[in-house]
C-alpha positions as CSV (number, residue, x, y, z in Angstrom):
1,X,-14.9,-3.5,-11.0
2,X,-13.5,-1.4,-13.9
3,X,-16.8,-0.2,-14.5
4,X,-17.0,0.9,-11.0
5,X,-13.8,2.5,-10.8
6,X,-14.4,5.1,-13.8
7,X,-17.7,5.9,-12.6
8,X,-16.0,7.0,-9.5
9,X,-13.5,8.7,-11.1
10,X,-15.5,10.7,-13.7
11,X,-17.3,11.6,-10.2
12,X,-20.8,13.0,-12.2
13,X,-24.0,12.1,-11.1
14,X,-25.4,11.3,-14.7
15,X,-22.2,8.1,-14.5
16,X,-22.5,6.8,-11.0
17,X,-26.7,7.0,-11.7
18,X,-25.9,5.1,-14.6
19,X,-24.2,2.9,-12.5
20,X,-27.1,2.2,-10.2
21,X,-29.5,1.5,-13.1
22,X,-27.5,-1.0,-14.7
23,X,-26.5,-2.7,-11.5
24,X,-30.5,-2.5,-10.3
25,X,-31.6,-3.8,-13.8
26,X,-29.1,-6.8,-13.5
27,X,-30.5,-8.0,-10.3
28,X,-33.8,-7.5,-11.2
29,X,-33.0,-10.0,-14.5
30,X,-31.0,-12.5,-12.8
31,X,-34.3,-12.4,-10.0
32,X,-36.5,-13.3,-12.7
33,X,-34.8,-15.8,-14.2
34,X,-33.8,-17.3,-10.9
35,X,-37.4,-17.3,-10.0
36,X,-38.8,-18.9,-13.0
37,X,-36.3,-21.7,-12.6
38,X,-36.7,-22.5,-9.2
39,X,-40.6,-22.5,-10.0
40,X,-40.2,-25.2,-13.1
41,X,-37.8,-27.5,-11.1
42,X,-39.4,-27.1,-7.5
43,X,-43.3,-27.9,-6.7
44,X,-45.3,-25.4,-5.6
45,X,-44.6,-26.8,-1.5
46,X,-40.9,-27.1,-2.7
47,X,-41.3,-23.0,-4.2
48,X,-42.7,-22.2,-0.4
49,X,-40.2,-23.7,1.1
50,X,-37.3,-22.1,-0.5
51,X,-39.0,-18.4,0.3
52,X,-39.4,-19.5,4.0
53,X,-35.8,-20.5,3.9
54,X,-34.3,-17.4,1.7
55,X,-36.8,-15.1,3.8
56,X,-35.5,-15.1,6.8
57,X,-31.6,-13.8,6.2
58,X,-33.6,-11.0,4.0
59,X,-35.6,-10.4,6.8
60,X,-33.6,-9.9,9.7
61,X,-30.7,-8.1,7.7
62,X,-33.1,-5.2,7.2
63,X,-34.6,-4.9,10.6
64,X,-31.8,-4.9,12.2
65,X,-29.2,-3.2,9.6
66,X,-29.9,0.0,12.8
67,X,-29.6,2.5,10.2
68,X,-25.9,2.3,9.8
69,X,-25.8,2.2,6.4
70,X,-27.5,5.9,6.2
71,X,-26.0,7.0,9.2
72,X,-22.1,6.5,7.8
73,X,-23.2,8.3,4.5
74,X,-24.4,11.2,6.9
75,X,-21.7,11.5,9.0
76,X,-19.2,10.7,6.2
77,X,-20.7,14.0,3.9
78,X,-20.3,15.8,7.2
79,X,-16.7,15.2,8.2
80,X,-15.3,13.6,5.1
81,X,-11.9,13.3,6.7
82,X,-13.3,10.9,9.4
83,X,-14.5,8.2,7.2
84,X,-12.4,5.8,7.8
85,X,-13.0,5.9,11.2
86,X,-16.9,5.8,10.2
87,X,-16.3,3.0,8.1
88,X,-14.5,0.9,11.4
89,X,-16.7,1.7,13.4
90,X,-19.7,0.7,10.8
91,X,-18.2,-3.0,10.2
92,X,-17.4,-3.5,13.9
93,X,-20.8,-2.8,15.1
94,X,-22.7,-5.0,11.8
95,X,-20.5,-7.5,12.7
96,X,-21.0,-7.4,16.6
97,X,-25.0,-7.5,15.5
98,X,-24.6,-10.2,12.7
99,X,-22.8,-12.7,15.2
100,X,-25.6,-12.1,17.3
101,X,-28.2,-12.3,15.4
102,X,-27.0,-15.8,13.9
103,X,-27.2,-17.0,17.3
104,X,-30.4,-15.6,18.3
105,X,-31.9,-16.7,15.0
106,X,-30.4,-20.4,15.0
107,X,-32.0,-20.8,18.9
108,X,-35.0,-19.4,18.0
109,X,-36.0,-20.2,14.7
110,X,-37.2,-23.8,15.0
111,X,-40.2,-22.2,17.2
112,X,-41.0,-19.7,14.6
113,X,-40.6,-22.7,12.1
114,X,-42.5,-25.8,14.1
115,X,-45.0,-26.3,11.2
116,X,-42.1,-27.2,8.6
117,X,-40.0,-30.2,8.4
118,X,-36.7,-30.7,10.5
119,X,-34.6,-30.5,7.0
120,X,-36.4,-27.3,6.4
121,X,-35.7,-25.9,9.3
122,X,-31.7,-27.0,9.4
123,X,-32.1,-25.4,5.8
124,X,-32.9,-21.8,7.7
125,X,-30.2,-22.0,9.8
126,X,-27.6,-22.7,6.9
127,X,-29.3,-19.8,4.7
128,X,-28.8,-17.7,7.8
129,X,-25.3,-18.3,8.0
130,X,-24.5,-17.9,3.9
């Protein structure tokens, strides 16, 4: 969080790119590590399993994310003092959509899932909800 905050503050490209780059690079570490892990300790039908189950939150968060990530960073660079109001309005609606979603997902996702085991697929719905 300090970290954060004095990037912010110093307000330069070159600091908040820096930023991104160690942020992306962490992610990308803890990813591989995470992944090599689950691969020694799981089988390779326990490995499929957890992407089926990890998928699907991954999934739906980026088809339906509606573009309101991009569309508060336009509309926030075009009337800077009405971001808070963009930033409302941006929660309200992902959370309005998430709550759906969850439900939609929860009804429908044993169908999508009929080939896997029942635990597998009460294993979806928990991911889903995490």
């Amino acid at each position: 969080m300090r970290v954060s905050a004095w990037a912010l503050r110093l307000r330069t490209g070159r600091a908040i790119a820096a930023l991104n780059v160690a942020a992306n690079i962490s992610v990308l570490a803890l990813n591989l590590l995470t992944g090599v892990v689950a691969a020694r300790l799981l089988s390779a039908q326990g490995r499929g399993e957890l992407a089926v189950a990890t998928m699907w939150p991954q999934l739906l968060a980026y088809l339906l994310a509606l573009g309101i990530p991009s569309a508060v960073v336009y509309y926030t660079k075009v009337k800077p003092q009405r971001s808070g109001a963009y930033m409302l309005a941006a929660l309200g609606l992902s959370t309005a959509v998430g709550v759906l979603t969850a439900v939609a997902s929860s009804l429908l996702l044993p169908a999508f899932l009929q080939n896997y085991s029942p635990e597998i697929v009460v294993f979806c719905k928990i991911s889903l909800l995490a």
